[in-house]
N, CA, C and O atoms as a Tripos MOL2 file, in Angstrom:
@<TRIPOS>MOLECULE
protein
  292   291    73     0     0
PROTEIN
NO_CHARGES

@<TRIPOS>ATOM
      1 N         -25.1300   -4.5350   20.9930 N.3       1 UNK1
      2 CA        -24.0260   -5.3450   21.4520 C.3       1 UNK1
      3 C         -23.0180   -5.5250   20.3200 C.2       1 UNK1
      4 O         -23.2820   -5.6210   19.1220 O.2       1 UNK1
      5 N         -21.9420   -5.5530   20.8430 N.am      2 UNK2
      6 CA        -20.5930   -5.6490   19.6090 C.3       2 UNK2
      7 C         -19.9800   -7.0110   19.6420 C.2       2 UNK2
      8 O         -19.5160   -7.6160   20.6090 O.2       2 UNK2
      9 N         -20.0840   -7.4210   18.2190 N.am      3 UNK3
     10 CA        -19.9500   -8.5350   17.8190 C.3       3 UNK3
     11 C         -18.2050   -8.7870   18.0430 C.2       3 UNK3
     12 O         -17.4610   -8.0930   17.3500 O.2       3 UNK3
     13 N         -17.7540   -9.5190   18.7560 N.am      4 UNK4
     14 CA        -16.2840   -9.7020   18.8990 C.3       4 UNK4
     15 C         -15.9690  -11.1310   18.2820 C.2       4 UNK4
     16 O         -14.8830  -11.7090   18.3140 O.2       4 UNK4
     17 N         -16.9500  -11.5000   17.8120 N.am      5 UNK5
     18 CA        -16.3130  -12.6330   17.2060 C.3       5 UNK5
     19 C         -16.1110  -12.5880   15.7220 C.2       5 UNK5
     20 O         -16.9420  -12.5950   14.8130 O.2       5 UNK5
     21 N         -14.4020  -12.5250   15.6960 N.am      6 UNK6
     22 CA        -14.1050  -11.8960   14.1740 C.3       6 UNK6
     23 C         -13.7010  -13.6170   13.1660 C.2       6 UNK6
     24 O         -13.3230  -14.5600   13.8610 O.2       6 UNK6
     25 N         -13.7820  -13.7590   12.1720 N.am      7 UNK7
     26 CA        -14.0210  -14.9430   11.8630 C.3       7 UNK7
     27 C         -12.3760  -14.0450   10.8150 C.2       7 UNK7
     28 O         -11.4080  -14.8000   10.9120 O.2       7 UNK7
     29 N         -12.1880  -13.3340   10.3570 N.am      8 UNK8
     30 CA        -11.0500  -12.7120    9.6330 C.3       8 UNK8
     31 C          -9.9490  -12.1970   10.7330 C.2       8 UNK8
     32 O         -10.0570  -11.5380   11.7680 O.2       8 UNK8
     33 N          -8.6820  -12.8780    9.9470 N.am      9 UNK9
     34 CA         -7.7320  -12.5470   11.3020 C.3       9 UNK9
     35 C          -7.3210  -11.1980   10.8350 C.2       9 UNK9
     36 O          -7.7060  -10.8390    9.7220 O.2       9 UNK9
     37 N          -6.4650  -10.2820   11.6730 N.am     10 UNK10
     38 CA         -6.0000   -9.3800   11.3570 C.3      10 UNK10
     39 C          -4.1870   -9.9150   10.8430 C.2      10 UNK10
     40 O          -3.7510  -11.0600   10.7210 O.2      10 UNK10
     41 N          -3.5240   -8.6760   10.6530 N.am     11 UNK11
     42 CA         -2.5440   -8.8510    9.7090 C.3      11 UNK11
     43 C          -1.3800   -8.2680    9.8520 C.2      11 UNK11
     44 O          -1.2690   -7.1390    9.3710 O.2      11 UNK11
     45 N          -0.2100   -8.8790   10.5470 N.am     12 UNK12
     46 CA          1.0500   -8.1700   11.6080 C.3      12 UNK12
     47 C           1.8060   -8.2190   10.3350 C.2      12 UNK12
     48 O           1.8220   -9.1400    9.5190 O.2      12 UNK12
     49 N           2.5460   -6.8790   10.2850 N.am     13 UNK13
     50 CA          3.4320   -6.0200    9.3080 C.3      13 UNK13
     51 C           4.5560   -5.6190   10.0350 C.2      13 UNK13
     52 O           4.3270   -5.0990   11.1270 O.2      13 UNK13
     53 N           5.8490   -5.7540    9.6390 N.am     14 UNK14
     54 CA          7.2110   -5.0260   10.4440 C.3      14 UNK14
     55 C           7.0780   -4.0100   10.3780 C.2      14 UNK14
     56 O           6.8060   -3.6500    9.2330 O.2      14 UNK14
     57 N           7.1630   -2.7910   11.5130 N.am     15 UNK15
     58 CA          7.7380   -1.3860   11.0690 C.3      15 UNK15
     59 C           9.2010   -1.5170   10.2590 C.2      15 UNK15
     60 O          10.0660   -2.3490   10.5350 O.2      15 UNK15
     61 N           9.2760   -0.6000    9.2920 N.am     16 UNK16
     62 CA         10.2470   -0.4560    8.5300 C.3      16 UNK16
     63 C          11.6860    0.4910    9.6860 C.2      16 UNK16
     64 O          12.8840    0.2560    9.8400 O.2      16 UNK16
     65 N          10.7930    1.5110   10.2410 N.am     17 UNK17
     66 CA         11.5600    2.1200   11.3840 C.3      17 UNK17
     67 C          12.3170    1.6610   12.5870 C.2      17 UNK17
     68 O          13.4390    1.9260   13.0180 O.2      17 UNK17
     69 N          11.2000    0.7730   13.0530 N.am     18 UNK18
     70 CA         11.9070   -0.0380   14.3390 C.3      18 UNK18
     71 C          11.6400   -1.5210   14.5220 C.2      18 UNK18
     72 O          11.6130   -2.0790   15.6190 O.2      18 UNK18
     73 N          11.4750   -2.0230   13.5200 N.am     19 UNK19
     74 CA         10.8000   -3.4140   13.7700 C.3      19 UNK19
     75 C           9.8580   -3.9220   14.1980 C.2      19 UNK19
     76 O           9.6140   -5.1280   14.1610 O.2      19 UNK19
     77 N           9.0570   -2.8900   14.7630 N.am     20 UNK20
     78 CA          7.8070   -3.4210   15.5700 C.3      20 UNK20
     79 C           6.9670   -3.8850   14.4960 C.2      20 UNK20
     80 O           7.3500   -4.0970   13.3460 O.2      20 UNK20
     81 N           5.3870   -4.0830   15.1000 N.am     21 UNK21
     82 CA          4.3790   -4.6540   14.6720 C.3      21 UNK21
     83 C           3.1250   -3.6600   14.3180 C.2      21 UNK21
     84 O           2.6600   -2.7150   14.9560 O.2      21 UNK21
     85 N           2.7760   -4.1980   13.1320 N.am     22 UNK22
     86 CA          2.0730   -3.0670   12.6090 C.3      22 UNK22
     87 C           0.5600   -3.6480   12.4640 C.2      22 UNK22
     88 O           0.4650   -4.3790   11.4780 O.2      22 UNK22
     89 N          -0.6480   -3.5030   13.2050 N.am     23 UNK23
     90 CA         -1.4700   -4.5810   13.2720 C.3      23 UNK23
     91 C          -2.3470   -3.8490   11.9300 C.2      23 UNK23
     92 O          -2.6140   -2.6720   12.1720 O.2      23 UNK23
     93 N          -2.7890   -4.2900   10.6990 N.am     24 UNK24
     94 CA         -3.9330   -4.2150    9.8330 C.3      24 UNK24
     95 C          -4.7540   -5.0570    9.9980 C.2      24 UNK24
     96 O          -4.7560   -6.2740    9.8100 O.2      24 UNK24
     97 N          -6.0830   -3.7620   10.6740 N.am     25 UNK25
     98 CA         -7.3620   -5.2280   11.0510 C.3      25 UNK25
     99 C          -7.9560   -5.3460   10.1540 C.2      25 UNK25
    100 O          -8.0580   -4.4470    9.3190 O.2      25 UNK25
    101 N          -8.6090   -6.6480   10.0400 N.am     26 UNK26
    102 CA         -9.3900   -7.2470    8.9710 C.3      26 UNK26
    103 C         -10.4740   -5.7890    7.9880 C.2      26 UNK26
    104 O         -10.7500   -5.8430    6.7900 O.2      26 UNK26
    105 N         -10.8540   -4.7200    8.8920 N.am     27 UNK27
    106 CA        -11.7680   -3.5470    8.3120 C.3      27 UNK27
    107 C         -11.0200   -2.6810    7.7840 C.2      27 UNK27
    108 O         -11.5140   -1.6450    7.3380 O.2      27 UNK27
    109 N          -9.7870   -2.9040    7.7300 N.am     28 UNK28
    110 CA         -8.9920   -1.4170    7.3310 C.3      28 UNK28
    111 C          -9.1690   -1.7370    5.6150 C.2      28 UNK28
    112 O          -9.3890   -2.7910    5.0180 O.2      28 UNK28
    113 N          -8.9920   -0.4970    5.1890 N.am     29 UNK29
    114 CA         -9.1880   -0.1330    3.4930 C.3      29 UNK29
    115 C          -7.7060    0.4690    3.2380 C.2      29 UNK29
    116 O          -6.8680    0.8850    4.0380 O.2      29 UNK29
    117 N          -7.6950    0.3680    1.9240 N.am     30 UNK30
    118 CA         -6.7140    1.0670    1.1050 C.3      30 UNK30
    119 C          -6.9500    2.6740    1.3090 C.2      30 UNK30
    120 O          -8.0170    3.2690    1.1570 O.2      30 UNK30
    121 N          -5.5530    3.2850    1.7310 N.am     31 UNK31
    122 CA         -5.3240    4.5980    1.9820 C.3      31 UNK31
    123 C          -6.2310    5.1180    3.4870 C.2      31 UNK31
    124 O          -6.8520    6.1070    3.8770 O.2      31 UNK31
    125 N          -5.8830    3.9150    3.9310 N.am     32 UNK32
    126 CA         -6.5250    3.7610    5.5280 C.3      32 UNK32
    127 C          -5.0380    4.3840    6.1250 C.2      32 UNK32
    128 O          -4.0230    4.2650    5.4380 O.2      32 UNK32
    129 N          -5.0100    4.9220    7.1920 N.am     33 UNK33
    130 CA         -3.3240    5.3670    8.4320 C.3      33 UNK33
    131 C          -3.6890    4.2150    9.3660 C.2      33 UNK33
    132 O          -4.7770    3.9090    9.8550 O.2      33 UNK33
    133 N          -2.1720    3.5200    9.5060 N.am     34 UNK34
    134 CA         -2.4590    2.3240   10.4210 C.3      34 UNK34
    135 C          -0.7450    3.0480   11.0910 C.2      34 UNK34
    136 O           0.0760    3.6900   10.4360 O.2      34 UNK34
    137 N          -0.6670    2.6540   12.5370 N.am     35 UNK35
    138 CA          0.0990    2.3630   13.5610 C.3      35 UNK35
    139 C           1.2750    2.1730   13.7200 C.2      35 UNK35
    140 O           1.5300    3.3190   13.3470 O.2      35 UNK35
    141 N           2.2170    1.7830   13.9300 N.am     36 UNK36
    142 CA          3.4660    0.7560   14.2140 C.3      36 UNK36
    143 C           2.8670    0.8350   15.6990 C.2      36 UNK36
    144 O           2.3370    1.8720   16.0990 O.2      36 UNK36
    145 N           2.9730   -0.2920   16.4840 N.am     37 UNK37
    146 CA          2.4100   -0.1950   18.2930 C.3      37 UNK37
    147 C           3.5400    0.5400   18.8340 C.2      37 UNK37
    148 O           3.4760    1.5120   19.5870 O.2      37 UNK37
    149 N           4.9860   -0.2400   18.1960 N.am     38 UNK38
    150 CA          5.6230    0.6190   19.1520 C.3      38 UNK38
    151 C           6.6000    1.9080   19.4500 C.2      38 UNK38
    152 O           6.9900    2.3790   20.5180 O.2      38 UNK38
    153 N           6.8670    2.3310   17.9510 N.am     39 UNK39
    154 CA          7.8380    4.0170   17.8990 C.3      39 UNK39
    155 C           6.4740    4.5990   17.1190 C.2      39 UNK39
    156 O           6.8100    5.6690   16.6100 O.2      39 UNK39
    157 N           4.9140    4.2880   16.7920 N.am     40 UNK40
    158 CA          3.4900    5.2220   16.4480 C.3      40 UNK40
    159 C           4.2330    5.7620   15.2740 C.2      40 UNK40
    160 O           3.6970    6.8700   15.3090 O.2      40 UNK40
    161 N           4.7680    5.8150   14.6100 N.am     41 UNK41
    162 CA          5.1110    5.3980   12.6570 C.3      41 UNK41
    163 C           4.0040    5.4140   12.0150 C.2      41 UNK41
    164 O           3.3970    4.3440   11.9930 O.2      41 UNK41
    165 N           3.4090    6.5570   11.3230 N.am     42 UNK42
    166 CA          2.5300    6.7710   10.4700 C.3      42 UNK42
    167 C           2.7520    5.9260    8.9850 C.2      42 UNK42
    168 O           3.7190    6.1970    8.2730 O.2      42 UNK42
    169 N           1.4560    4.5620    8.4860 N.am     43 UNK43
    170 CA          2.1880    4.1460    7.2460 C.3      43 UNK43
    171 C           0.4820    4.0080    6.7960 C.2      43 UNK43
    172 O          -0.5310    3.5810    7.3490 O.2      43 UNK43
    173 N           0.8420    4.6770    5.3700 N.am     44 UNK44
    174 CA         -0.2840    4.5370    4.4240 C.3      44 UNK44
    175 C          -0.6700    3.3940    3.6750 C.2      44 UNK44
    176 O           0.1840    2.8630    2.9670 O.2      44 UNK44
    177 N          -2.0130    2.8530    3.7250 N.am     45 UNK45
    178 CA         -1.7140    1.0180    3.0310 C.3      45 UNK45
    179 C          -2.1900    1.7600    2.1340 C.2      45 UNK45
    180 O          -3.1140    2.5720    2.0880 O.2      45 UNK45
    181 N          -0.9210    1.1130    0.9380 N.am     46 UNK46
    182 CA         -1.1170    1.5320   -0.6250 C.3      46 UNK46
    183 C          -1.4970    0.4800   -1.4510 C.2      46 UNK46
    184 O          -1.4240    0.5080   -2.6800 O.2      46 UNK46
    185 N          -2.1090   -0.9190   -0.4360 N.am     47 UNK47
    186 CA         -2.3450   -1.8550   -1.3830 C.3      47 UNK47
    187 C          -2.6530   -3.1940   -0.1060 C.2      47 UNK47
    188 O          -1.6880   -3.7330    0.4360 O.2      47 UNK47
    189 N          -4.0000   -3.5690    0.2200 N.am     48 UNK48
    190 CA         -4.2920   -4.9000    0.7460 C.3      48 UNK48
    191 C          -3.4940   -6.2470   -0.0400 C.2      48 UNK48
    192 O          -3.0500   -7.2080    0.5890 O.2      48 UNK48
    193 N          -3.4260   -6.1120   -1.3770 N.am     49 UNK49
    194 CA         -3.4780   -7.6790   -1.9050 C.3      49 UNK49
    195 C          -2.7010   -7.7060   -2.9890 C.2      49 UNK49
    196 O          -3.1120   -7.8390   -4.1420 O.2      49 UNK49
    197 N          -1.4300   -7.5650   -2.6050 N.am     50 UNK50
    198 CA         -0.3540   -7.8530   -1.5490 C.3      50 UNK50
    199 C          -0.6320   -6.6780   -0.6670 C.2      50 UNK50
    200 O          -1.2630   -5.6590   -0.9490 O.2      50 UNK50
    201 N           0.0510   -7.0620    0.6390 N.am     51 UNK51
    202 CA         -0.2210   -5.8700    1.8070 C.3      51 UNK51
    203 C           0.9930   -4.7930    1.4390 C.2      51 UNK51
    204 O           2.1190   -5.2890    1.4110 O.2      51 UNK51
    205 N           0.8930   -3.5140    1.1820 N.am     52 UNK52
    206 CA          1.9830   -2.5760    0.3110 C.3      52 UNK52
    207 C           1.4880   -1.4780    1.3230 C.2      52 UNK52
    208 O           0.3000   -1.1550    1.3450 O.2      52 UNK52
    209 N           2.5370   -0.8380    2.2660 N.am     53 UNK53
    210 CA          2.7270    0.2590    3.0370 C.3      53 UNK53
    211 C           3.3960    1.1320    3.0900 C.2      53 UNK53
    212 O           4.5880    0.8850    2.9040 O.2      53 UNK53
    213 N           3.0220    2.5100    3.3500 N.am     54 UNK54
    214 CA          4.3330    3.1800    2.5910 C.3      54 UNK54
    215 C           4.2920    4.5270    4.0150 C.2      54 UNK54
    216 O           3.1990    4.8880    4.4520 O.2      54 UNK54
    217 N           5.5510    5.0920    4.5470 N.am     55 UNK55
    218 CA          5.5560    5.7290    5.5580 C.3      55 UNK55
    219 C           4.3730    7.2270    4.8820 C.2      55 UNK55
    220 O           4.1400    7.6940    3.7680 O.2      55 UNK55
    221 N           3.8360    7.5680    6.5130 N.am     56 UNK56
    222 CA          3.1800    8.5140    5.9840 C.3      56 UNK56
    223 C           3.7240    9.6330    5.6320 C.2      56 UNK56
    224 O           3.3550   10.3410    4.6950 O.2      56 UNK56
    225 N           4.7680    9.8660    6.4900 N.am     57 UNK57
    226 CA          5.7900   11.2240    5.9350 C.3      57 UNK57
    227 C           6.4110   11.4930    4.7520 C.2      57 UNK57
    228 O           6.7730   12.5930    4.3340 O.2      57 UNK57
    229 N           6.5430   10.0980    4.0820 N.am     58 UNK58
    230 CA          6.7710   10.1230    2.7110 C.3      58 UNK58
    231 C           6.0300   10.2520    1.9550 C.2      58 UNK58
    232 O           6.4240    9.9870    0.8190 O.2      58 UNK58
    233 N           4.6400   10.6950    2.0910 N.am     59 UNK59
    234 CA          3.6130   11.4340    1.1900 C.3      59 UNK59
    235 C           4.0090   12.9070    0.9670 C.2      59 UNK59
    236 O           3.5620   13.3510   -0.0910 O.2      59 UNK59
    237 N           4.6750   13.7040    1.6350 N.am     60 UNK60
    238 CA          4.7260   14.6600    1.6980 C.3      60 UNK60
    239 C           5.9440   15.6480    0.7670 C.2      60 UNK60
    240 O           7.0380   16.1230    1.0700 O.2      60 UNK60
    241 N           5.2600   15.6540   -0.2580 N.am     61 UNK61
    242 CA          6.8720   16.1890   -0.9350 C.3      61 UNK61
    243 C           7.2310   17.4310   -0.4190 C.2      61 UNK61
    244 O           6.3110   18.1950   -0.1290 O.2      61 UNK61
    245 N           8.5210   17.8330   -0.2250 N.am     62 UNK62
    246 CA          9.3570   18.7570    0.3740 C.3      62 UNK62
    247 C          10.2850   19.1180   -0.2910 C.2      62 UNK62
    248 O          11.2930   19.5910    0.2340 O.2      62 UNK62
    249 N          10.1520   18.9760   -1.5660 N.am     63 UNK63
    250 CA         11.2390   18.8600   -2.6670 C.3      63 UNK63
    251 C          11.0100   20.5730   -2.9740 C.2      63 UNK63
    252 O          10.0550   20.7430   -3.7320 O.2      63 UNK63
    253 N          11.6790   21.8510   -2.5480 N.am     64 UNK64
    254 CA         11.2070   23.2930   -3.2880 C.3      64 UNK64
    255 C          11.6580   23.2550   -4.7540 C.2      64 UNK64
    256 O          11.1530   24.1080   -5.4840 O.2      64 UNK64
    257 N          12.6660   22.2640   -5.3770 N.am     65 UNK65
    258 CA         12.2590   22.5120   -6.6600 C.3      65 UNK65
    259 C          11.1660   22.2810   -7.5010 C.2      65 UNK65
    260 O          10.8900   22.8950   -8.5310 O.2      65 UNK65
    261 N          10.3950   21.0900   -6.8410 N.am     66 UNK66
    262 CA          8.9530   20.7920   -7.5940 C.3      66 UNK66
    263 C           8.1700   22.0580   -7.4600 C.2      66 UNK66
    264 O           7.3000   22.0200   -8.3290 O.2      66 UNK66
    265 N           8.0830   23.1590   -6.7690 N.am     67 UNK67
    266 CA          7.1390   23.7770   -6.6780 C.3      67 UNK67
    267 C           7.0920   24.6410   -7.8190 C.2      67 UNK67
    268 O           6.0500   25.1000   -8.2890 O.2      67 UNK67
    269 N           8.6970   24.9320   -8.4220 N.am     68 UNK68
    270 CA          8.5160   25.5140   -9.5490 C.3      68 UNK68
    271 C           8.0430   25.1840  -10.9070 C.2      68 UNK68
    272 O           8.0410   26.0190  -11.8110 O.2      68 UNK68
    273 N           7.5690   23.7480  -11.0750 N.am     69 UNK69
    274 CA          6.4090   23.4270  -12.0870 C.3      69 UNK69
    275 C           5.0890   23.7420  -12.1270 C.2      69 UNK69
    276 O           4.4150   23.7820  -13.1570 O.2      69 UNK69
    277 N           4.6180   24.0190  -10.7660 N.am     70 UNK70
    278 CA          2.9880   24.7860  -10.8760 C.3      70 UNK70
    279 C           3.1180   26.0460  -10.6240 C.2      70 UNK70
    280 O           3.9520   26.6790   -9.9770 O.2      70 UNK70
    281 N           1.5060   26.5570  -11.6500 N.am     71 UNK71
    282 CA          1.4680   28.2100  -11.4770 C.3      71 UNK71
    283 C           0.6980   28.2930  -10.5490 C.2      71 UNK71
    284 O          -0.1820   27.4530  -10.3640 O.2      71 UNK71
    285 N           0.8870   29.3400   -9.7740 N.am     72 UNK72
    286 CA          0.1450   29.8310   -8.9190 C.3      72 UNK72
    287 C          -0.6000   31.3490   -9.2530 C.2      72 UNK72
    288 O           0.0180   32.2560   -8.6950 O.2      72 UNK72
    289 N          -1.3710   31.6570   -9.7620 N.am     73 UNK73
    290 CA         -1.4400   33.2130  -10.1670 C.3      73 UNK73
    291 C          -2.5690   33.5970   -9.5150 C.2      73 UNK73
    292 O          -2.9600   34.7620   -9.5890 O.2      73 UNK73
@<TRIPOS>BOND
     1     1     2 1
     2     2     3 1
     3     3     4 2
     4     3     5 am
     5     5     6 1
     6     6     7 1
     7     7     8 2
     8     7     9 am
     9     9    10 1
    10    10    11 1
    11    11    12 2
    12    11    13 am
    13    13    14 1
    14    14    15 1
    15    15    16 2
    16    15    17 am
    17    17    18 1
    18    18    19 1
    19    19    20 2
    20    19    21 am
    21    21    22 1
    22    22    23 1
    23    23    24 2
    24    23    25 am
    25    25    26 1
    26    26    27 1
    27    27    28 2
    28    27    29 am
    29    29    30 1
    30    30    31 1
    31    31    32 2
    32    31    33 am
    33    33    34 1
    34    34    35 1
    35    35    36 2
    36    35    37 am
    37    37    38 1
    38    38    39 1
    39    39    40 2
    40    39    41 am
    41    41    42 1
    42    42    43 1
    43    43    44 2
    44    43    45 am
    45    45    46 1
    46    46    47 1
    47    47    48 2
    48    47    49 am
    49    49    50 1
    50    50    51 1
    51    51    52 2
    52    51    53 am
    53    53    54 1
    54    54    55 1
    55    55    56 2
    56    55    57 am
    57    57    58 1
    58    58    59 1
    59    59    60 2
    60    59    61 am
    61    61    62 1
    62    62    63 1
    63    63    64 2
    64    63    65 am
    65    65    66 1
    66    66    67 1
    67    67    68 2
    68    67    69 am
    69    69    70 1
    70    70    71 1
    71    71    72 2
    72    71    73 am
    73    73    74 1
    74    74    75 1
    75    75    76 2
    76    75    77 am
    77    77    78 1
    78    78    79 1
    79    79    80 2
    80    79    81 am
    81    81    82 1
    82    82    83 1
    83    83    84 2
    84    83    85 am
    85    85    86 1
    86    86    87 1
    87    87    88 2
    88    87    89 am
    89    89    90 1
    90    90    91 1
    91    91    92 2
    92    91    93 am
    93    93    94 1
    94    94    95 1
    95    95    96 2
    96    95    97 am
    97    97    98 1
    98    98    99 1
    99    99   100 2
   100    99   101 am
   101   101   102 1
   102   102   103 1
   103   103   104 2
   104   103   105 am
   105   105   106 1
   106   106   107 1
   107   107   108 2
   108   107   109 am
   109   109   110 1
   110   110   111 1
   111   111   112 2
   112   111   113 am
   113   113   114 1
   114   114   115 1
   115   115   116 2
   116   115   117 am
   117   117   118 1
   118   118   119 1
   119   119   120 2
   120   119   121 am
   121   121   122 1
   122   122   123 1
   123   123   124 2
   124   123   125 am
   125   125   126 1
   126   126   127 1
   127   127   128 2
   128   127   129 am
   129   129   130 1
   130   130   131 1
   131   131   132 2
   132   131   133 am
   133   133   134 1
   134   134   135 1
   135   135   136 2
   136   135   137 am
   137   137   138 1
   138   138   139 1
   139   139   140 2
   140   139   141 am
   141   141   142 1
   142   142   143 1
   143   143   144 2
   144   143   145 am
   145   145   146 1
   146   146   147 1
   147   147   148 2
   148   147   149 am
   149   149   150 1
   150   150   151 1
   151   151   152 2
   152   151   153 am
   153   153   154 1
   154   154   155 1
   155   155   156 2
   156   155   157 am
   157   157   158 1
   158   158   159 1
   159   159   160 2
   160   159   161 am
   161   161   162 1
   162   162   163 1
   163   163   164 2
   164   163   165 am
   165   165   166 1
   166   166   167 1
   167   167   168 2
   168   167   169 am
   169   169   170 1
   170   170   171 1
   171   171   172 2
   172   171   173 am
   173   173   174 1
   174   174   175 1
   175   175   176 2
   176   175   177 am
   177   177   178 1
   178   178   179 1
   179   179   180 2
   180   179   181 am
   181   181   182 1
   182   182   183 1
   183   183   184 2
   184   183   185 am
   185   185   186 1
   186   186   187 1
   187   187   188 2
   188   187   189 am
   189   189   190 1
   190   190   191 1
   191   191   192 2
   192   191   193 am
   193   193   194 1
   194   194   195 1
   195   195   196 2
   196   195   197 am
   197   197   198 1
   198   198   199 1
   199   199   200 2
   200   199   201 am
   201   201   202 1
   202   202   203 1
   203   203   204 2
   204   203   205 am
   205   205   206 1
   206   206   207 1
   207   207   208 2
   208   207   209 am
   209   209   210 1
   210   210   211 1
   211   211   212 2
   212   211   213 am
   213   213   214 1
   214   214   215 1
   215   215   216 2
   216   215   217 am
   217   217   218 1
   218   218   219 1
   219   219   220 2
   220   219   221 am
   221   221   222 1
   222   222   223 1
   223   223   224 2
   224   223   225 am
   225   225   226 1
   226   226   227 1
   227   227   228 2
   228   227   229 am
   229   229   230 1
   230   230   231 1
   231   231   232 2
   232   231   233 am
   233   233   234 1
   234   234   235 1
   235   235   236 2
   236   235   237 am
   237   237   238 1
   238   238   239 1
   239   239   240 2
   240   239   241 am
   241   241   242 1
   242   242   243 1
   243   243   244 2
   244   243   245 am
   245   245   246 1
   246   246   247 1
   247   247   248 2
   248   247   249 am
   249   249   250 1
   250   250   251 1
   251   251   252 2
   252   251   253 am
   253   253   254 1
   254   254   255 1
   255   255   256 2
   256   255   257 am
   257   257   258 1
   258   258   259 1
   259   259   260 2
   260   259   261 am
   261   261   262 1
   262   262   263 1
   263   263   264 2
   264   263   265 am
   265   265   266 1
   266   266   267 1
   267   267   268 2
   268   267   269 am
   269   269   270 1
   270   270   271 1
   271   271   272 2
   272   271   273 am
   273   273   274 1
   274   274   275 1
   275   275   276 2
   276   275   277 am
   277   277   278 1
   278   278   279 1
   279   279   280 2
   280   279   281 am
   281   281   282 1
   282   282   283 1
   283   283   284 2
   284   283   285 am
   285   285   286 1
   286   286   287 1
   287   287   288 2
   288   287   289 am
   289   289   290 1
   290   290   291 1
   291   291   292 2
@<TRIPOS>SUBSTRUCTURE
     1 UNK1         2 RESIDUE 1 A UNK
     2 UNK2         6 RESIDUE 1 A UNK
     3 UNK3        10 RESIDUE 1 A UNK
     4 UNK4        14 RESIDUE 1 A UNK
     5 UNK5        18 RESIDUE 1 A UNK
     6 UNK6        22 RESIDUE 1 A UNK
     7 UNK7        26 RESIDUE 1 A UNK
     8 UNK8        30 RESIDUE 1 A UNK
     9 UNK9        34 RESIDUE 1 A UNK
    10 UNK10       38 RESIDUE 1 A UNK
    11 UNK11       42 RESIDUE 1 A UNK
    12 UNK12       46 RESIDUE 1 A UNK
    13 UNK13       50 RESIDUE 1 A UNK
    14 UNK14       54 RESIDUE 1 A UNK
    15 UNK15       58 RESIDUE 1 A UNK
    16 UNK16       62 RESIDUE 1 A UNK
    17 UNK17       66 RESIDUE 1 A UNK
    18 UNK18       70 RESIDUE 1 A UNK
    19 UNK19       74 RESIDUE 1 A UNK
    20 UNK20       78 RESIDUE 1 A UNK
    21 UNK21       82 RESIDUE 1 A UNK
    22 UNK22       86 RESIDUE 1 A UNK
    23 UNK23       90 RESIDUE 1 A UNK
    24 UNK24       94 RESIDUE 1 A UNK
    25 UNK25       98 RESIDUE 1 A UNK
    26 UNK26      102 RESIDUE 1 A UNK
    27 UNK27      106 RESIDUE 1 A UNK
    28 UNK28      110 RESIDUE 1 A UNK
    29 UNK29      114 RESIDUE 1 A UNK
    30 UNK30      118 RESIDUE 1 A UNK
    31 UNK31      122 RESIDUE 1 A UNK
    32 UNK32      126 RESIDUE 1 A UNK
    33 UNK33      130 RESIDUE 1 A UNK
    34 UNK34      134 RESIDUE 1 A UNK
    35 UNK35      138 RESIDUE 1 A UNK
    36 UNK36      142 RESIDUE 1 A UNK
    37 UNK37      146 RESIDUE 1 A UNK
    38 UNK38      150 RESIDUE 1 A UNK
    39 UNK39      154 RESIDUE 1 A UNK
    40 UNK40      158 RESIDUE 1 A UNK
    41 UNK41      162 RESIDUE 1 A UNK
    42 UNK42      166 RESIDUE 1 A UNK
    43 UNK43      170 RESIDUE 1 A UNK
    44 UNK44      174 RESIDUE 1 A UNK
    45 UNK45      178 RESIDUE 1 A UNK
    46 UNK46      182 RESIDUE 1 A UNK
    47 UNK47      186 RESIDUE 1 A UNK
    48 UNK48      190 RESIDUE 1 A UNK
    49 UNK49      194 RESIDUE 1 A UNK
    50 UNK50      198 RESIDUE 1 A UNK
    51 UNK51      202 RESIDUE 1 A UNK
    52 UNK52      206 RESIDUE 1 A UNK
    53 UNK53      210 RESIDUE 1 A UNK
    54 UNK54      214 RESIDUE 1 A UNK
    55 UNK55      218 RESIDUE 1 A UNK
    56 UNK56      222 RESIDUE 1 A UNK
    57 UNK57      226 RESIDUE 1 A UNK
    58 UNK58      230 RESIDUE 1 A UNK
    59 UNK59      234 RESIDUE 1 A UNK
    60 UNK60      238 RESIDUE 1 A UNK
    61 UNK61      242 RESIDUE 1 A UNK
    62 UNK62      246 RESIDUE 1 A UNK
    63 UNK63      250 RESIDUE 1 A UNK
    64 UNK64      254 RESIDUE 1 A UNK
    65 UNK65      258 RESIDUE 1 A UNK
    66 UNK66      262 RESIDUE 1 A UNK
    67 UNK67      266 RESIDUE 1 A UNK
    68 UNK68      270 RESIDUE 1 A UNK
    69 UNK69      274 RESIDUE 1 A UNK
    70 UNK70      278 RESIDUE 1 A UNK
    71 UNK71      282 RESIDUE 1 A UNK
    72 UNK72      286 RESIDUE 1 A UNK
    73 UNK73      290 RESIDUE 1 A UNK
């Protein structure tokens, strides 16, 4: 049986995108993917304590000049 009685509240965050609500439940961890409910806005928690979120697409560097600092051989 699943315990629904949560004694830790969860933790409403603005989307940065559309304003919505970004629910972090009490179990989520650092570098957990959480939600926006309502435009689904990928955001990486980069930090519970303070709550620090960062879009997930902005993990992604796309920069082709960085690529010319690593070798590939």
């Amino acid at each position: 049986m699943i315990d629904t009685d949560n004694d830790e509240e969860d933790i409403l965050e603005e989307c940065a995108v559309c304003g919505g609500d970004i629910i972090i439940d009490s179990f989520c961890e650092e570098d957990d993917i959480v939600y926006c409910n309502d435009c689904e806005a990928e955001y990486l928690i980069r930090s519970l304590d303070p709550i620090r979120l960062k879009l997930f697409d902005d993990e992604i560097d796309t920069d082709p000049d960085d690529a010319d600092d690593e070798d590939y051989d």
